[in-house]
C-alpha positions as CSV (number, residue, x, y, z in Angstrom):
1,X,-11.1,-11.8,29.4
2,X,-9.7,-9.6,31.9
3,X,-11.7,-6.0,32.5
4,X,-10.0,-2.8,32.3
5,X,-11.0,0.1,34.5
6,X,-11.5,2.9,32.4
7,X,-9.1,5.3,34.2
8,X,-6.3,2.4,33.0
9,X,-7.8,3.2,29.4
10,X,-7.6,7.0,29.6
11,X,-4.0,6.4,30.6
12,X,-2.8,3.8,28.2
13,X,-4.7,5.9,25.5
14,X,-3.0,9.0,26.4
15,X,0.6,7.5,27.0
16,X,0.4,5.8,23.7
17,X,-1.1,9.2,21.7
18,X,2.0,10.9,23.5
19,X,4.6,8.3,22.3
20,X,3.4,8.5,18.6
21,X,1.4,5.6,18.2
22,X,-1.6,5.2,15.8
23,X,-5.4,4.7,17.1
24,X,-5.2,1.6,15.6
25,X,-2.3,1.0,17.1
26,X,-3.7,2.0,20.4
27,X,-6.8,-0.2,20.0
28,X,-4.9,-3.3,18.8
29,X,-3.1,-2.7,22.7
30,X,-5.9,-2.7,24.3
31,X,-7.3,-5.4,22.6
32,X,-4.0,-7.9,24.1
33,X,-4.5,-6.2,27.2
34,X,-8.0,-7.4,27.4
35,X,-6.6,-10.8,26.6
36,X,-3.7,-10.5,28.9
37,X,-1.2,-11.1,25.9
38,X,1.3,-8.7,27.8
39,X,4.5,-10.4,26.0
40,X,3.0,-9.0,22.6
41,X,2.3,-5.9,23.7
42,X,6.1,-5.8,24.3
43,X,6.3,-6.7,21.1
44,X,3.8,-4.0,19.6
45,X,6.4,-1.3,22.2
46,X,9.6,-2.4,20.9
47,X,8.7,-2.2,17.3
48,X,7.5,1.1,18.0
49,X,10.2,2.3,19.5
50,X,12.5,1.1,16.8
51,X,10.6,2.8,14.3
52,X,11.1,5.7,16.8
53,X,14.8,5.5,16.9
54,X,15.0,5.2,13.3
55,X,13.3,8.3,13.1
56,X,15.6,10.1,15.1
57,X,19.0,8.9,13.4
58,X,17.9,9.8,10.4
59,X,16.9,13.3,12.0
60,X,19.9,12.9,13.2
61,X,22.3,12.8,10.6
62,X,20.5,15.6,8.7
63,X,21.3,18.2,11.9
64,X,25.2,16.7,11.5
65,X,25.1,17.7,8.1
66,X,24.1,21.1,8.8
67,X,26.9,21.7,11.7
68,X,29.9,20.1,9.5
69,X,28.1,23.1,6.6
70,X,28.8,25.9,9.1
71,X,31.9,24.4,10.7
72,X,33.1,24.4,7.0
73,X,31.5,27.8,6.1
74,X,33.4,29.3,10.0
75,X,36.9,27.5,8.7
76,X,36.5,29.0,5.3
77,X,36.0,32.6,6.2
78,X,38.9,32.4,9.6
79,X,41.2,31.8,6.0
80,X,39.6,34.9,4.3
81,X,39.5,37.2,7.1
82,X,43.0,36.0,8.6
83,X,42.0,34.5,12.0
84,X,38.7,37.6,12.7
């Protein structure tokens, strides 16, 4: 079992907390770490950051929604108001 100094901790702790991830998620990191499974901790950053990305696009498309609204709402009133 490989021994991790606790500044390393601090930092994966805080880098994970920053990037969204769960304390259970966190500890389950540390835990492969420990064990020096470094290919599923990949794993466990990938998924994450899927989840992530997902996230966004869905964020995503509700901001494009809102733009095409006022793009429609500016064409409509350039009709009403003749090009003001």
């Amino acid at each position: 079992m490989k021994v991790i100094k606790e500044e390393d901790i601090f930092r994966i702790k805080r880098n994970l907390s920053d990037a969204g991830c769960t304390a259970q998620t966190i500890e389950r990191f540390l835990e492969l770490e420990q064990s020096g499974l470094r290919k599923e901790q990949y794993r466990m950053l990938v998924r994450h950051k899927l989840a992530l990305l997902e996230k966004l696009h869905k964020e995503q498309y509700k901001i494009d929604c809102l733009d095409h609204m006022v793009y429609s709402m500016k064409k409509e009133d350039k009709k009403i108001n003749g090009g003001l």
